[in-house]
N, C-alpha and C positions, 0 to 999 in steps of 0.2 A: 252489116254488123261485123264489126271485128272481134276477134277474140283472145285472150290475154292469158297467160301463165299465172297461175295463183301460187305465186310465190315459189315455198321449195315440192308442192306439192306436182302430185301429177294429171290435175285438175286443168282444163280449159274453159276457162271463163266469156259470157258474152261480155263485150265494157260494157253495155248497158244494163244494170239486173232488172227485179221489181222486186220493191217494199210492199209488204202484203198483211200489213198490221191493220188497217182498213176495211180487207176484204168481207170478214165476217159481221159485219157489219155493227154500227153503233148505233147511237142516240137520234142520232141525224139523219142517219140512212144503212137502208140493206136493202140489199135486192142481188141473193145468189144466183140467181142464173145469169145476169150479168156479171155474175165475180166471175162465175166459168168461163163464159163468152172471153172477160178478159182475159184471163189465164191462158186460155186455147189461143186465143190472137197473140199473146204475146211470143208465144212456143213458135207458132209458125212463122212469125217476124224475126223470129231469131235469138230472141230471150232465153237463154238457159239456167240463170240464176235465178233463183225463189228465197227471199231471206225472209222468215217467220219465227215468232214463238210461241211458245205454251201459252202465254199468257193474253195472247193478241186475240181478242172478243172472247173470251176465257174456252178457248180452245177451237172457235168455232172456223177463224182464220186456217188452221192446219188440217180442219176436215174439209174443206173445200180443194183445198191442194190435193187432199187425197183422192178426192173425188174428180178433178181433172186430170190425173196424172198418173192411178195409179194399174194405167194401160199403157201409159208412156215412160216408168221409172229409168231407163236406161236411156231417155235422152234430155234427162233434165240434171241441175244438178242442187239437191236443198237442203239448206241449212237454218236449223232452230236453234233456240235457245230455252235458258230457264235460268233460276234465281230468283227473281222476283213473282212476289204472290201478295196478296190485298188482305189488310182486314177484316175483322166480320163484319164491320159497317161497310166498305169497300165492297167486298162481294157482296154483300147485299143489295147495295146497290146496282151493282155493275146484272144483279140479276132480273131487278126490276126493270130494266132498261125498256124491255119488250113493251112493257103497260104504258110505258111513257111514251114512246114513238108516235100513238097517232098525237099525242100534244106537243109533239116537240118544235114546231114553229114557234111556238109562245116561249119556246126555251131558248130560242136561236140566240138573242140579245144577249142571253148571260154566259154564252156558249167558254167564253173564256174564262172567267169564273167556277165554273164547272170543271174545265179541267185544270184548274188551281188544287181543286177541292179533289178530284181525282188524285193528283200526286201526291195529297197527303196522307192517303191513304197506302202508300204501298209500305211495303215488308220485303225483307229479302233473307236468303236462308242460300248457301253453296254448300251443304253437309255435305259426303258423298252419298250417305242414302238419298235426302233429297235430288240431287242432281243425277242419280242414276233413277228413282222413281220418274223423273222430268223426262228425260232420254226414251226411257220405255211406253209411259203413257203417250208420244211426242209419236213414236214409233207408227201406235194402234191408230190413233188418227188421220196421220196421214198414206196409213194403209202400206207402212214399206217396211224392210228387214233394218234398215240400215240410214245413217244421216252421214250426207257427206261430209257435212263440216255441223260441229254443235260449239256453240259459244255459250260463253257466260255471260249473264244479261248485267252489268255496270256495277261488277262489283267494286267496292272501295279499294284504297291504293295502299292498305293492307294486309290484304284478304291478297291484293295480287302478288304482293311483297313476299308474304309467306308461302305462296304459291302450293298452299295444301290438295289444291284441287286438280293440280295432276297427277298426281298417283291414283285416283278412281278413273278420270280422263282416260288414262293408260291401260285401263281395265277396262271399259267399255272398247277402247277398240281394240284389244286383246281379243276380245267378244265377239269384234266382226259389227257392233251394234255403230259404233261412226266409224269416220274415216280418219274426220283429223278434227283436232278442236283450235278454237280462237276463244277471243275475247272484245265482244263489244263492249266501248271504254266511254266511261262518261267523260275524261277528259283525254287532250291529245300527253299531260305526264304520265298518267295512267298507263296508256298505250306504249308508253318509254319502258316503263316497269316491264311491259309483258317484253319486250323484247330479251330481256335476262334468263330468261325459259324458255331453252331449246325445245321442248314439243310441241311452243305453242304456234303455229300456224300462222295464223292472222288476228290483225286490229281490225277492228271496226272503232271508225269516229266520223264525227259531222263535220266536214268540208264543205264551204261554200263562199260564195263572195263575200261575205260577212265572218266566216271563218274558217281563217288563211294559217290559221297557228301551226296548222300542220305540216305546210308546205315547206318551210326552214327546216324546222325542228324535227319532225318525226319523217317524214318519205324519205332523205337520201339514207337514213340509220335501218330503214325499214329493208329498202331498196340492198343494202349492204351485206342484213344478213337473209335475206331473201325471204322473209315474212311477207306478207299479200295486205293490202290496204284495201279495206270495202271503204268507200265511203258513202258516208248515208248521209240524211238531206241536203242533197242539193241543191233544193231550191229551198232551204232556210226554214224548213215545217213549215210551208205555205207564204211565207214572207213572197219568195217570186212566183207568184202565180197571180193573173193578172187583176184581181180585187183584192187580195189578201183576204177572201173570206174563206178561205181553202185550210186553213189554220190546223194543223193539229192537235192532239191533246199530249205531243210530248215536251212540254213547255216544265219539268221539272227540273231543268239544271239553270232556270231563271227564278229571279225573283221579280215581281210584278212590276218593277220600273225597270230591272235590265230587258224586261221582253219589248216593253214601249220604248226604248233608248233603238232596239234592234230594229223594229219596224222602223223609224227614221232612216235608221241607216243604211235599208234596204232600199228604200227610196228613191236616194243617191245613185244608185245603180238605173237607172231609166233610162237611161243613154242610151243602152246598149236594146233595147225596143225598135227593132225595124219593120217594114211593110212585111216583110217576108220571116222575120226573126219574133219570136215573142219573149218574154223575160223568162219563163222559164224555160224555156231552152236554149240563150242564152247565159241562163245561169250554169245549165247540165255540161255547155261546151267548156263551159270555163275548167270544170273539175277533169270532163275528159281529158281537159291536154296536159294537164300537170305532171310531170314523170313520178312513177313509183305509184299510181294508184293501179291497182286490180281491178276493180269496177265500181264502178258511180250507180249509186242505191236508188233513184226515185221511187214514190207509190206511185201508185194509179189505182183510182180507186172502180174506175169504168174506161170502158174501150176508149172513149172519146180522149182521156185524158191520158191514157196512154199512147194512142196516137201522138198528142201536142209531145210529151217527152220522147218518141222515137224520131220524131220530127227533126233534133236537134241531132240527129245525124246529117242531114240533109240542107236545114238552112246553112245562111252563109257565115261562113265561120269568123270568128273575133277577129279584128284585125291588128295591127301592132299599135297603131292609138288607141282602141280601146284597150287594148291589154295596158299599156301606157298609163293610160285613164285611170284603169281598176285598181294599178299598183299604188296610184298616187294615193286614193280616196284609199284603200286600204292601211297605206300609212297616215294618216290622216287619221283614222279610226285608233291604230298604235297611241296615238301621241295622245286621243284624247282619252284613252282610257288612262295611259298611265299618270295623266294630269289628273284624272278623279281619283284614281288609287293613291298618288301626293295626299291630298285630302281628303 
């Protein structure tokens, strides 16, 4: 494991983190002792980044971190969020969850459907009461004084414009209560935006073979003024993993034919599938090598699949035809999109 400068900060980052929105389990699955088990294995492999939020299993994801870690605080380093909160249909649902588990086979088939329905339900709120209530209840959870990095969970472009939310930002670690905040962006302009505000630390957006936007556009501006790039799915919210039924439920920034346009396109990517290589670890290699990223975001939602993504240190690395390859088919993808945007 190698480890990276996060930006202007004075943070050493692993490049590999974990996505830990999962861990508390859902619909589909829970089982915390294996969330610990992973947590513990990924520490001792070398994992030092934990990225979570408030909102992730509506807080149950950050009591598990607290609960592996928080005998270990000084050698990890974790960062949540907040903003977004659900209606009272949304929580309500999201609290039933537990009764539905043992039928949730029967649910598997509309699993995507479900998290359609899921996204419609969210709400979002950056007051600074809110956002300082988030920060503190974020605190108790995870059993620590302090976050090293707290972002705001995709605010609009603005909310980032206006940039209100630095001045409490400022005041919380005034407080000693974070270190440094960022901004996970629902788009890579977005992410442009936070660049205009010196406090803000880091972007968070989604980098992968299938989206490259970042790559031109935002890392060498980021890389410039020494902002820190997390980038989160790598492997496409399941798209590269090797049945696509690994799928997430953060499928809000599609609408139901751009997600089925995406899995096609993920597709095309199979190439890079070797005896020794699996796709989603050569999806993860892809993001590692790109310059100006901080660290490349995967879940894992259990040791096994943690292992396949540590893995991608180790298998063989992309070679200059697949890179060749990836570039083509990503241009490829350019041309068709701005052909649909024509009409």
């Amino acid at each position: 494991m190698d480890y990276r400068t996060f930006g202007h900060t004075d943070l050493k980052v692993s490049e590999i983190g974990l996505g830990c929105q999962s861990l508390g389990g859902g619909l589909f699955y829970k089982d915390d002792q294996e969330s610990i088990k992973t947590l513990l294995e990924a520490l001792d492999s070398g994992i030092n980044f934990y990225d979570v939020s408030d909102h992730h299993s509506q807080g149950a994801s950050e009591r598990l971190l607290g609960r592996a870690f928080k005998d270990r605080r000084d050698r990890v380093i974790i960062t949540s969020k907040a903003g977004l909160l659900f209606s009272a249909l949304g929580s309500f649902a999201l609290r039933a969850r537990p009764l539905m588990r043992p039928v949730s086979r029967f649910l598997r088939p509309m699993k995507g459907s479900l998290h359609f329905m899921r996204a419609s339900q969210l709400r979002y709120d950056y007051s600074a009461q809110y956002l300082t209530q988030g920060v503190e209840r974020s605190l108790k959870r995870l059993q620590t004084d302090y976050l090293d990095l707290f972002q705001l969970y995709k605010p609009s472009s603005s909310i980032i414009e206006k940039g209100d939310f630095c001045e409490s930002l400022e005041k919380l670690k005034d407080q000693g209560k974070i270190r440094y905040y960022g901004v996970a962006c629902l788009t890579v302009d977005d992410a442009l935006i936070c660049l205009k505000h010196p406090g803000i630390s880091s972007v968070q957006v989604a980098i992968s073979l299938i989206d490259q936007e970042a790559v031109a556009k935002l890392l060498p501006l980021a890389q410039e003024k020494s902002v820190a790039v997390i980038a989160r799915h790598p492997r496409a919210i399941g798209l590269f993993t090797k049945t696509q039924s690994d799928i997430m439920g953060d499928t809000s920034a599609y609408s139901r034919s751009e997600f089925e346009e995406r899995k096609k396109r993920a597709k095309a990517f199979g190439f890079l599938i070797k005896q020794d290589r699996t796709m989603a670890q050569a999806a993860i290699q892809f993001v590692l090598q790109l310059q100006g990223i901080s660290v490349v975001l995967p879940r894992a939602v259990h040791r096994e699949e943690l292992k396949e993504n540590l893995g991608a240190l180790d298998a063989p690395p992309l070679t200059d035809d697949e890179l060749a390859r990836i570039r083509v088919s990503a241009s490829n993808n350019r041309s068709g999109s701005d052909e649909a945007d024509r009409k």
